[in-house]
C-alpha positions in Angstrom: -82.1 -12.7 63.9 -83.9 -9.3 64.1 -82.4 -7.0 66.2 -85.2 -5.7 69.1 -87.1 -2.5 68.4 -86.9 0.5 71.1 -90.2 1.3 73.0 -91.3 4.7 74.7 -92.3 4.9 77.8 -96.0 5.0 77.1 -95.7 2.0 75.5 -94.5 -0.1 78.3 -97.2 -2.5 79.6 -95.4 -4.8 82.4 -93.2 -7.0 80.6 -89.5 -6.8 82.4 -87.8 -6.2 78.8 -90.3 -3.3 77.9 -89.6 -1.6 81.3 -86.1 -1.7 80.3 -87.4 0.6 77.4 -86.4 -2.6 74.5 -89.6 -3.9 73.3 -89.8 -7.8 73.7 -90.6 -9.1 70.3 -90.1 -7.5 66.3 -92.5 -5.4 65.5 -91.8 -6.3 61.2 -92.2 -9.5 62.3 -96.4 -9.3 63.1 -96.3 -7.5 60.1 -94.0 -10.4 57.8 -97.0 -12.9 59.3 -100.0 -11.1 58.5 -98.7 -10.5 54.6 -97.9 -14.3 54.4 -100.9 -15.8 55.9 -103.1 -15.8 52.9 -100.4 -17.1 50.1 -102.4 -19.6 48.1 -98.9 -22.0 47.8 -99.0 -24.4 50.7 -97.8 -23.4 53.7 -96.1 -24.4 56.9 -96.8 -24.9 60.7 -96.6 -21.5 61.9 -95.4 -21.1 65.5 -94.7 -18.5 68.0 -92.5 -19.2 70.1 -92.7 -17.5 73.7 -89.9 -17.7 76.4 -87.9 -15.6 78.7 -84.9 -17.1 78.0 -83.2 -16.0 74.7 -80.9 -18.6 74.5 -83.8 -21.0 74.7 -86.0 -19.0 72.1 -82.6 -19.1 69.6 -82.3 -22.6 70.4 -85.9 -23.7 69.8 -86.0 -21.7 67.1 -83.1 -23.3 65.0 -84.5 -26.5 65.8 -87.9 -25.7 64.2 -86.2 -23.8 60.9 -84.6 -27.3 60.0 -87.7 -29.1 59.3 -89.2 -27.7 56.1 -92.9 -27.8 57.3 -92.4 -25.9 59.9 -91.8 -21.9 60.3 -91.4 -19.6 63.2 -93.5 -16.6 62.5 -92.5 -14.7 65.7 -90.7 -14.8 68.7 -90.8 -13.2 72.2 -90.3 -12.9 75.5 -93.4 -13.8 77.7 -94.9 -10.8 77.2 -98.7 -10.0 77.0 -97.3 -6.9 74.6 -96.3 -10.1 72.4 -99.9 -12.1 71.8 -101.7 -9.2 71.7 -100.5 -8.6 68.1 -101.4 -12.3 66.8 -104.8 -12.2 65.9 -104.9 -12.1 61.9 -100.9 -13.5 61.6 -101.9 -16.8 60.3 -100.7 -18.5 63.6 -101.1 -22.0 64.1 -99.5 -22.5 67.5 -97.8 -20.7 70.5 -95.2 -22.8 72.2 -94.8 -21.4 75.8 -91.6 -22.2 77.5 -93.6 -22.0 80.6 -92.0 -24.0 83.6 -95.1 -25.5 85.5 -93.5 -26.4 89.0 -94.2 -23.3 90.5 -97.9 -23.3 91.7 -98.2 -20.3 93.5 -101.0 -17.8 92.6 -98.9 -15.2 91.7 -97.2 -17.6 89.1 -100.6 -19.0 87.9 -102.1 -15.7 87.5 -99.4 -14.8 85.3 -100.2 -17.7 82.9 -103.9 -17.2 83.2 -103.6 -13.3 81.8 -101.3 -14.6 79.5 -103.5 -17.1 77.8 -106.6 -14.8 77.6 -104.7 -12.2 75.5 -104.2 -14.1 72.5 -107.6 -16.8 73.0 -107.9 -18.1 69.8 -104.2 -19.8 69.6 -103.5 -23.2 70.8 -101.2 -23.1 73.2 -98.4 -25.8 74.1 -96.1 -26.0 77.1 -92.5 -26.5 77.3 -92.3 -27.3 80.8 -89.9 -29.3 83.6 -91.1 -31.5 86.1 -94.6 -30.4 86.1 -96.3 -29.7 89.6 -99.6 -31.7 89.0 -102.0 -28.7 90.4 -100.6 -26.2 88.0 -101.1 -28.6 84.8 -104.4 -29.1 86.2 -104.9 -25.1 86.1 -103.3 -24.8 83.1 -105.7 -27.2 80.9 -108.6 -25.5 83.2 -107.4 -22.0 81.2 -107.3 -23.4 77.8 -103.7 -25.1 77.4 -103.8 -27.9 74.5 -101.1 -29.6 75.6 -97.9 -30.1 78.0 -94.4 -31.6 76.6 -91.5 -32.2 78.9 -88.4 -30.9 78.4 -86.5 -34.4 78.6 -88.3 -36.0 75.9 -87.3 -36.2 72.3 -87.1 -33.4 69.7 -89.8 -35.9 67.8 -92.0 -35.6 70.4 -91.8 -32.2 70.5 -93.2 -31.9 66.6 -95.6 -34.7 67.3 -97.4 -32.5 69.8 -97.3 -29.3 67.5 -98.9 -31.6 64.9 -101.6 -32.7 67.6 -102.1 -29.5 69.0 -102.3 -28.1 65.0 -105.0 -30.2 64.6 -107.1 -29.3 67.8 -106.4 -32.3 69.4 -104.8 -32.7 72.9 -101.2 -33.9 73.6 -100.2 -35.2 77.4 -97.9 -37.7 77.4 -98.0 -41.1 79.5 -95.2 -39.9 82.0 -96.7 -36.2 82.8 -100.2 -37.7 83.0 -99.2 -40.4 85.6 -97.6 -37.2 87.6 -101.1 -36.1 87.8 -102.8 -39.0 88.8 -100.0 -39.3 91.5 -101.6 -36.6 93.0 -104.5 -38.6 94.7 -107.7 -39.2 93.7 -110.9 -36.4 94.6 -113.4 -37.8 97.1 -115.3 -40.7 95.8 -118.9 -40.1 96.8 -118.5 -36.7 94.2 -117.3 -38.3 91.6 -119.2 -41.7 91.9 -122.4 -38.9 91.4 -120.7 -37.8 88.5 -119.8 -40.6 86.7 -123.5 -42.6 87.4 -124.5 -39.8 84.8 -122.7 -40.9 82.2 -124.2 -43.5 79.7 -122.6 -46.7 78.3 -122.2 -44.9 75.1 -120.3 -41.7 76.6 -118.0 -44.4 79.0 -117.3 -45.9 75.6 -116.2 -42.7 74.7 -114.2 -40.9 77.2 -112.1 -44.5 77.2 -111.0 -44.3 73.8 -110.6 -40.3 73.8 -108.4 -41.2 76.9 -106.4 -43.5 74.5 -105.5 -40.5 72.7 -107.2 -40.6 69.9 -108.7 -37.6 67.6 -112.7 -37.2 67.3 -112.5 -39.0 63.5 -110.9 -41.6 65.4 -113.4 -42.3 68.0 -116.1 -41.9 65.2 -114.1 -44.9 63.4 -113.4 -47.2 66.3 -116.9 -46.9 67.5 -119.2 -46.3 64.0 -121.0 -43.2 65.0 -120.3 -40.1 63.0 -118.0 -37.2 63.9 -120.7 -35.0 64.7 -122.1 -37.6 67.2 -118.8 -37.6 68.8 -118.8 -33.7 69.5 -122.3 -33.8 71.2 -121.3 -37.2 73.4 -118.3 -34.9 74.4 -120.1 -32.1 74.8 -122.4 -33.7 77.5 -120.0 -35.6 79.3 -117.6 -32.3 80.0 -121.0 -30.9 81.7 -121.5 -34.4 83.4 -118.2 -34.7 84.4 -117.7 -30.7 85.0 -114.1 -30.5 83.0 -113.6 -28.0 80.5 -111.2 -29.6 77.7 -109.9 -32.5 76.4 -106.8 -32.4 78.9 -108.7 -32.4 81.6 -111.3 -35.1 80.3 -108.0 -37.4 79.9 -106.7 -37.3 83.7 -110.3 -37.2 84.7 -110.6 -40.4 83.1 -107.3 -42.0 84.1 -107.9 -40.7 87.9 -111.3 -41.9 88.6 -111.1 -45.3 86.7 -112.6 -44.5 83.3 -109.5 -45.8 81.7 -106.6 -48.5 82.4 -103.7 -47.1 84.1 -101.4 -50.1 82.9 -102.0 -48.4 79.0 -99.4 -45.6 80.6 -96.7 -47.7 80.7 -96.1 -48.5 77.2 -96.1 -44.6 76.5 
């Protein structure tokens, strides 16, 4: 492991390691990413991972080195001083050890100026007992996906595949934490969901079964372009902004079976 680089005091931007004067992530290593993101060889899963604690970050990051299709291009503290340097590295996802049981604004502001520094990267979350507003927020800021902390190391690599791919990954027991939450007042969503055709109902019940767009294009003969457009009018029908949201949306309001949870 790379020992930390120093940081002047100019450079300091909020993070609680750089006011300690230690920068929170390896400066050689942005600069190891960007040279070996355009290798023509076949290359592996790049991830960052993110997380304030370093025994975790060490932990995670052992894990990921013993699968061969996998590499760890960078790791920091949850720093915005981090994911400002990942544009151009070749990333292919940030894995946030981002504990969403904690919904207070200050909390939830933190995340939200963390995700808009570094846009373009899917982000997954390494979470505990996830408070069902905050997962809400967090898929309402661009999150691809939530994994809980007690499920398998499998799992884990499953979801960095999905998220790899630009689909979604929520799991059956985190989504029915959501739905515990209660249901939004009928009348508003009744409105919404009238809107929606028997094509696009079709739709949002098989993307709520988890499956990618070439998927739904299969199970339902249309092509994948047809399938972006359905889902791009049923997020403005429905008013959700990803394919997270879409999924609880659908679960919560009756668009899909409940029961299907249980075998997940």
């Amino acid at each position: 492991m790379r020992e930390l680089t120093s940081v002047s005091p100019d450079q300091m931007l909020g993070c609680e390691s750089c006011n300690r004067g230690v920068l929170c992530f390896d400066t050689s290593a942005i600069e190891w990413a960007r040279q070996g993101r355009d290798t023509a060889e076949p290359r592996p899963t790049r991830v960052v991972l993110c997380s304030d604690q370093p025994i975790m970050r060490s932990a995670l990051h052992l894990l990921i080195d013993t699968r061969s299709n996998y590499e760890v291009a960078i790791e920091s503290a949850i720093c915005p001083n981090a994911l400002r340097h990942l544009d151009g590295t070749g990333t292919n996802v940030l894995l946030l050890d981002f504990d969403l049981n904690d919904r207070s604004e200050e909390r939830l502001a933190t995340l939200e100026s963390l995700l808009s520094v570094a846009p373009k990267v899917p982000v997954l979350i390494l979470t505990t007992d996830p408070d069902a507003e905050a997962c809400h927020v967090a898929f309402r800021f661009g999150v691809r996906g939530i994994v809980l902390k007690s499920k398998r190391l499998d799992d884990l690599f499953g979801a960095i595949d999905r998220i790899h791919r630009g689909d979604t990954w929520l799991e059956g027991p985190a989504l029915q934490k959501l739905l515990d939450q209660g249901t939004k007042k009928a009348s508003a969503e009744d409105v919404r969901i009238a809107q929606l055709t028997r094509r696009e109902r079709e739709i949002v019940k098989v993307v709520a079964g988890g499956k990618t767009n070439r998927q739904v294009s299969e199970e339902l003969f249309i092509s994948d372009a047809t399938v972006r457009h359905h889902l791009c009018t049923i997020f403005d029908k429905l008013g959700v902004s990803s394919r997270g949201e879409l999924i609880v949306y659908a679960y919560r309001n009756g668009l899909a079976d409940r029961r299907s949870l249980e075998a997940n």
